[in-house]
C-alpha positions in Angstrom: -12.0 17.7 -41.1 -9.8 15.0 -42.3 -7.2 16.0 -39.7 -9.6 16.3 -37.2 -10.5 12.2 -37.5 -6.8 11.4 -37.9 -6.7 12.8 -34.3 -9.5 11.9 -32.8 -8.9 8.2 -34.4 -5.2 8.3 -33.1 -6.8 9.4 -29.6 -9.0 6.3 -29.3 -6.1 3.7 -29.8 -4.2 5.3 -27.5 -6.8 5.3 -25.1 -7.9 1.9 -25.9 -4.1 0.2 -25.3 -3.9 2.2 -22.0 -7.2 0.3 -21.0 -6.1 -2.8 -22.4 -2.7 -2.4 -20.4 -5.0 -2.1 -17.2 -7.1 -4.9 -18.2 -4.1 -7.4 -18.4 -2.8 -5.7 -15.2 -6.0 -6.8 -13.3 -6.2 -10.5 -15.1 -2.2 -10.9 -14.3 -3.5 -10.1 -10.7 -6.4 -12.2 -10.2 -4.2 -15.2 -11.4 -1.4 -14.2 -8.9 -4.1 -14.9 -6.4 -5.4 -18.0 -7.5 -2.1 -19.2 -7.7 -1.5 -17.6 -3.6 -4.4 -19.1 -2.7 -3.0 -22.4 -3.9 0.5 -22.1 -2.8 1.6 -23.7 0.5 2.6 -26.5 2.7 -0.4 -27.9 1.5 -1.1 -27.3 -2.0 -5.2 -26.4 -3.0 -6.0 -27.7 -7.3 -7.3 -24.4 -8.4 -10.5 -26.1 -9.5 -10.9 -26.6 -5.6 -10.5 -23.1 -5.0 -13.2 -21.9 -7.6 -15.3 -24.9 -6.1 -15.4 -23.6 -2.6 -15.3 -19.9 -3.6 -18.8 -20.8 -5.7 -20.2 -22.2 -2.8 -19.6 -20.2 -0.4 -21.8 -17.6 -2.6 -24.5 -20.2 -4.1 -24.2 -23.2 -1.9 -24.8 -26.8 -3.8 -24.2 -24.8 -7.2 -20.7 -27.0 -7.8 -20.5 -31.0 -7.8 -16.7 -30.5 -7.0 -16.5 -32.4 -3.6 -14.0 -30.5 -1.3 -12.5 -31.4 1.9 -13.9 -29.4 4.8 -9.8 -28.5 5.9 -9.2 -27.5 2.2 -12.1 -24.4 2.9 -11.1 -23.7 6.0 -7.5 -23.4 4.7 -8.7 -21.0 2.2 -11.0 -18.7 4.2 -9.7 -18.6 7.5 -5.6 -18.4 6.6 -5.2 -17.7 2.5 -7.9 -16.0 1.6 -7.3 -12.7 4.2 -3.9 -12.6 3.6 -4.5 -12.4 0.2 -6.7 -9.4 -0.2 -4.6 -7.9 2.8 -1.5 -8.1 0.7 -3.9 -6.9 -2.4 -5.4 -3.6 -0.1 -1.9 -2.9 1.1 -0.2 -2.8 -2.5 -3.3 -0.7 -3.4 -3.0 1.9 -0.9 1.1 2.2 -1.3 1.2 2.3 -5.3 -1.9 5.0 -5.3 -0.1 7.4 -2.2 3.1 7.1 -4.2 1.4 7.8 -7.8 -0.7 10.9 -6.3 2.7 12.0 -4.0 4.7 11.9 -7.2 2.6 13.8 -9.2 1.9 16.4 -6.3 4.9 16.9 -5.5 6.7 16.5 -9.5 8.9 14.5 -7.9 9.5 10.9 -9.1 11.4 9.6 -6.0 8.5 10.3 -3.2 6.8 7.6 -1.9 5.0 7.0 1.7 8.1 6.8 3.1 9.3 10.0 1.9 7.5 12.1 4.1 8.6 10.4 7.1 5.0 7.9 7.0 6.9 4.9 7.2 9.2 6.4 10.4 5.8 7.4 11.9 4.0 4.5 12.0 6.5 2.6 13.3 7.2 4.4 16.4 3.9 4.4 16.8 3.9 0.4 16.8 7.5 0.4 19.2 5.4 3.3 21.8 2.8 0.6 22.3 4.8 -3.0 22.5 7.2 -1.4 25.0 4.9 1.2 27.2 1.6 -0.7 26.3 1.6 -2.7 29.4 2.9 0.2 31.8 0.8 2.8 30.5 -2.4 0.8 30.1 -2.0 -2.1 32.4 -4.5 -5.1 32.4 -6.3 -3.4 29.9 -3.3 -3.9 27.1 -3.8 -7.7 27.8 -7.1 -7.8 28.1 -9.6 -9.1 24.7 -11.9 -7.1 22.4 -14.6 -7.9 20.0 -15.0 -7.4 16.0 -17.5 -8.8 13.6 -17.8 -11.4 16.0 -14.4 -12.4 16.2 -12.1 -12.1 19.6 -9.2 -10.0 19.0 -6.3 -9.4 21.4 -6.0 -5.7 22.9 -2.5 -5.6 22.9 -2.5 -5.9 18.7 -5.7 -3.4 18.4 -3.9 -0.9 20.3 -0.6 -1.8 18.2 -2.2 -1.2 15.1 -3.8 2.0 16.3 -1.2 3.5 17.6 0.9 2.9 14.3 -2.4 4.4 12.1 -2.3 7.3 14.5 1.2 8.4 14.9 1.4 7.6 10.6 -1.2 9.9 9.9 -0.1 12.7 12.7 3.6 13.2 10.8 1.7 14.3 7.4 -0.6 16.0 9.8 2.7 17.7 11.1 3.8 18.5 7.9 0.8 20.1 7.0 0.9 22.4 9.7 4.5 23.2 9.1 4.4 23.8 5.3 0.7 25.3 5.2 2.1 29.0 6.9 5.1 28.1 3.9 2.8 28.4 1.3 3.0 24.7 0.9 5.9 24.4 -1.8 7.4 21.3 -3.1 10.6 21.9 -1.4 9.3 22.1 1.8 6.8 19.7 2.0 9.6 17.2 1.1 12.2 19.0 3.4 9.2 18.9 6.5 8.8 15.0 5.7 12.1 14.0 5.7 13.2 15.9 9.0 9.7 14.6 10.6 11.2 11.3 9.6 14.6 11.5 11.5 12.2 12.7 14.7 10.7 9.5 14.9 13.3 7.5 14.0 15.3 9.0 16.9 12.2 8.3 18.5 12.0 4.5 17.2 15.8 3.9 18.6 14.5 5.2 21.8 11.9 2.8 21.9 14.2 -0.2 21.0 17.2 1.0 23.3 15.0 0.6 26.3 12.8 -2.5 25.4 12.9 -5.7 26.8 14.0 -8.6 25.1 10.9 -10.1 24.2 9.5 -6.7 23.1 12.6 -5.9 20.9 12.0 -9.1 19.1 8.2 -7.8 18.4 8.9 -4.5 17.1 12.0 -5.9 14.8 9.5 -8.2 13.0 7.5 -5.6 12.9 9.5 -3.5 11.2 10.2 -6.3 8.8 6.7 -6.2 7.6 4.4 -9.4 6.8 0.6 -10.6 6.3 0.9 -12.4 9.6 -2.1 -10.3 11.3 -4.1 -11.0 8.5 -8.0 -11.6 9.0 -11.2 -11.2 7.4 -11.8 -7.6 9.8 -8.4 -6.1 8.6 -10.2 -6.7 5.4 -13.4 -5.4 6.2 -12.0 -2.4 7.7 -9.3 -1.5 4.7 -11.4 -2.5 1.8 -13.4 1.0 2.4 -10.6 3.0 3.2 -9.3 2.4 -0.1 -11.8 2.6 -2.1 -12.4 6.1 -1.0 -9.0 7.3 -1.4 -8.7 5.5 -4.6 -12.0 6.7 -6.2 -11.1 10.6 -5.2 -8.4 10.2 -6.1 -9.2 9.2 -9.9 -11.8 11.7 -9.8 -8.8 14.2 -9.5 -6.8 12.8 -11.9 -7.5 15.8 -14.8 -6.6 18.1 -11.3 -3.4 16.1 -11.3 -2.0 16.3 -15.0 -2.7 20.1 -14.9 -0.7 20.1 -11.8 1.8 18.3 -14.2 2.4 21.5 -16.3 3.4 23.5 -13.3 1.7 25.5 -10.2 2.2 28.6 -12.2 -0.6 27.0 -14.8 -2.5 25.4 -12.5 -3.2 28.7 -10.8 -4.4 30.3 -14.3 -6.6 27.3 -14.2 -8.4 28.2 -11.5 -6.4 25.7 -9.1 -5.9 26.2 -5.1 -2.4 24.6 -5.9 -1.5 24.7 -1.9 -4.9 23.2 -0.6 -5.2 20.6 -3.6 -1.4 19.2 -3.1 -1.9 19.4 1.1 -5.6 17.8 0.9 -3.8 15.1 -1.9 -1.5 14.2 0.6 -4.0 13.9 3.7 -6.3 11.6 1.4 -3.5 9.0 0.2 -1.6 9.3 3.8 -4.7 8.1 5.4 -5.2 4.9 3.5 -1.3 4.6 3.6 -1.2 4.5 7.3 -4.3 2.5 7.5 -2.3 -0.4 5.8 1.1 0.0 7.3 -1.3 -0.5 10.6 -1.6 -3.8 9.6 1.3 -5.0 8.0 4.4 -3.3 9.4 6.8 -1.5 7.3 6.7 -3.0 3.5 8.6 -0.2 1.2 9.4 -0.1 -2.8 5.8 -0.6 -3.6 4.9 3.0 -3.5 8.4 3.7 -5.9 8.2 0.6 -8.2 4.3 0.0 -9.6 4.0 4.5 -10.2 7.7 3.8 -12.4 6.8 0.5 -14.0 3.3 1.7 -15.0 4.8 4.8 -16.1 7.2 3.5 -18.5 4.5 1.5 -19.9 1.5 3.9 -20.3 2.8 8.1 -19.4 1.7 10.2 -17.1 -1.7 10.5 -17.9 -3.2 10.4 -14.1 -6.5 9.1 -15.2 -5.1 5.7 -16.6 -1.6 5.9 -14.4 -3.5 5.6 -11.1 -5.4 2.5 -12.3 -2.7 1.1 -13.1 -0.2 1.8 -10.6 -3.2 0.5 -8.4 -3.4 -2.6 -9.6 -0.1 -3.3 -10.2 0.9 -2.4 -6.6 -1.6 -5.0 -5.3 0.1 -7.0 -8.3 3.7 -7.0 -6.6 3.0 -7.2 -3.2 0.6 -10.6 -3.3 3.3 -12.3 -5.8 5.9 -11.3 -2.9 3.9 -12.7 -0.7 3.4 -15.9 -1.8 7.0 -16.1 -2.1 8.0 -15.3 1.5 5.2 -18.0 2.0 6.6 -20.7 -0.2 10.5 -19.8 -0.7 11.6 -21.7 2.4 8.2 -23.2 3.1 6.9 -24.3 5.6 9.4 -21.2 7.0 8.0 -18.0 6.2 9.9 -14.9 5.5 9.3 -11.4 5.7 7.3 -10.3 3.1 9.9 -6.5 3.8 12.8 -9.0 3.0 11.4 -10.1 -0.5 10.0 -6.3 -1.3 13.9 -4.9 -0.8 15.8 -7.5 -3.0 12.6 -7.0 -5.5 13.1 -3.3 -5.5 17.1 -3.2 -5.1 17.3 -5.4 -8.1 14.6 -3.2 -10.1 16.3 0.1 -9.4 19.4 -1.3 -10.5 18.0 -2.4 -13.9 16.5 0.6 -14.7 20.2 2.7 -14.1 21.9 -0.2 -16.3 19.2 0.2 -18.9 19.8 4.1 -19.1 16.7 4.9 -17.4 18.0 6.3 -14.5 17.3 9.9 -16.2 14.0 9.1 -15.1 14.5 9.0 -11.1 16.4 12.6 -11.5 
């Protein structure tokens, strides 16, 4: 009896620094935006931030005079790109915590399966044959939540979310008559990569000047297309994926132990890992849509959160989530504010954040961990 408290005393502080760990996580976050949201050519007090964020939900509730630019700073320009970069670093930590632990495999991310490769010949495809193919309808205007939105970047973005979530599609189909192992899942995505890559050098070997320049700045990823609707329409997306995904989590650990265990659990090993892959590839591709190519996120929060909490998929997730968002809105605001009023790639930051974190970890001895 005695032993049996011991453990189930033992269990709770674990449990309870692993929430505690996510709680400071989410705090660290929410001050990285308030400090985003301040940042700039033209700096915002943070008390005028909280002013004009109370009042937009109970107007006349603060006595905080602000100027009418100061809000329109923050809601039409700060505020979207924040929770962009925030959805975006959601969506690539949780597809690279879930691919990891599908696949046992601590060096998949998005981009291993050839996502990243995808998406952005789906991106070059439209800039270059857009206006061939579609004509006066690629420069023509649509309408979204009231706003007016040029065709040419609705098609660009769907085109990218398309041709994203077809190569996992592809890989599916490939590895599903394979039984779906690890190996070949991970063999399908990398060769699906090199197809659209040869397909992405294609595009930019016959593109115009004007439409090179596009697709390389696409490529180098940014918040520049942010806006309240690329909000509106990611926030769900990744709520779903994040939330069944958590509610797998116990699924996850046991695939942890091996397939062979995971079977005697009653586990459809091949249809959980491909339908785990599907889930976080659709809210993957749904932000790379939007941003361009941003990478290290999906390796970097899954590794940091790891070395801070274990494997444990319920609390790892979480964590990884918020973390993710964590990196990629503090990047952010530094391709914002490093050369300000020039701004950066927010791609540019991500590699030397990554290149410089990967390298730490093999001087500290931890590169056992990425074998």
């Amino acid at each position: 009896m005695a032993e049996e408290t011991s453990i189930n005393t033992a269990y709770a502080k674990m449990h309870g620094q692993k929430i505690a760990v996510i709680a400071v996580t989410i705090v660290l976050l929410i001050l990285a935006m308030i400090f985003a949201a301040a940042s700039g050519s033209v700096y915002i007090p943070p008390s005028d931030i909280i002013s004009v964020l109370l009042n937009s939900v109970i107007p006349g509730i603060s006595d905080n005079a602000v100027n009418e630019n100061t809000a329109m700073i923050l809601f039409n320009l700060r505020l979207p790109r924040i929770f962009l970069a925030a959805l975006a670093g959601v969506c690539l930590a949780l597809a690279g915590a879930v691919m990891q632990a599908l696949l046992r495999n601590p060096l998949v991310s998005p981009f291993t399966l050839g996502l990243s490769s995808a998406a952005s010949f789906g991106a070059a495809f439209m800039i270059v044959l857009g206006p061939i193919v579609l004509g006066s309808l690629y420069k023509s205007t649509a309408y979204l939540f009231g706003y007016t939105l040029s065709m040419n970047s609705v098609l660009m973005i769907f085109s990218a979310f398309v041709f994203g979530w077809m190569s996992v599609s592809i890989i599916y189909l490939l590895s599903h008559s394979r039984s779906a192992s690890q190996s070949i899942i991970i063999l399908s995505g990398v060769v699906i990569g090199y197809i659209f890559q040869a397909g992405l050098l294609a595009m930019q070997y016959i593109s115009s000047d004007e439409s090179l320049r596009d697709i390389i700045i696409w490529l180098m990823g940014g918040m520049w297309g942010a806006s309240w609707q690329a909000v509106i329409i990611l926030f769900p997306i990744t709520l779903a994926c994040f939330i069944i995904m958590e509610m797998r989590s116990w699924k996850l650990n046991t695939l942890s132990a091996g397939d062979d265990v995971a079977k005697n659990l009653g586990i459809n090993v091949a249809r959980f890992r491909i339908q785990g892959l599907l889930i976080v590839s659709f809210g993957a591709s749904a932000c790379l849509a939007f941003t361009g190519v941003i990478g290290f996120v999906g390796l970097m929060a899954p590794h940091i959160c790891r070395m801070i909490i274990g494997n444990d998929n319920r609390y790892l997730i979480p964590c990884a989530a918020a973390a993710g968002a964590l990196i990629l809105v503090v990047s952010d605001t530094l391709a914002r504010i490093v050369l300000a009023p020039i701004e950066l790639p927010v791609g540019i930051i991500m590699y030397l954040i990554g290149g410089v974190f990967f390298i730490y970890l093999i001087v500290k001895g931890r590169g056992a961990g990425l074998e």
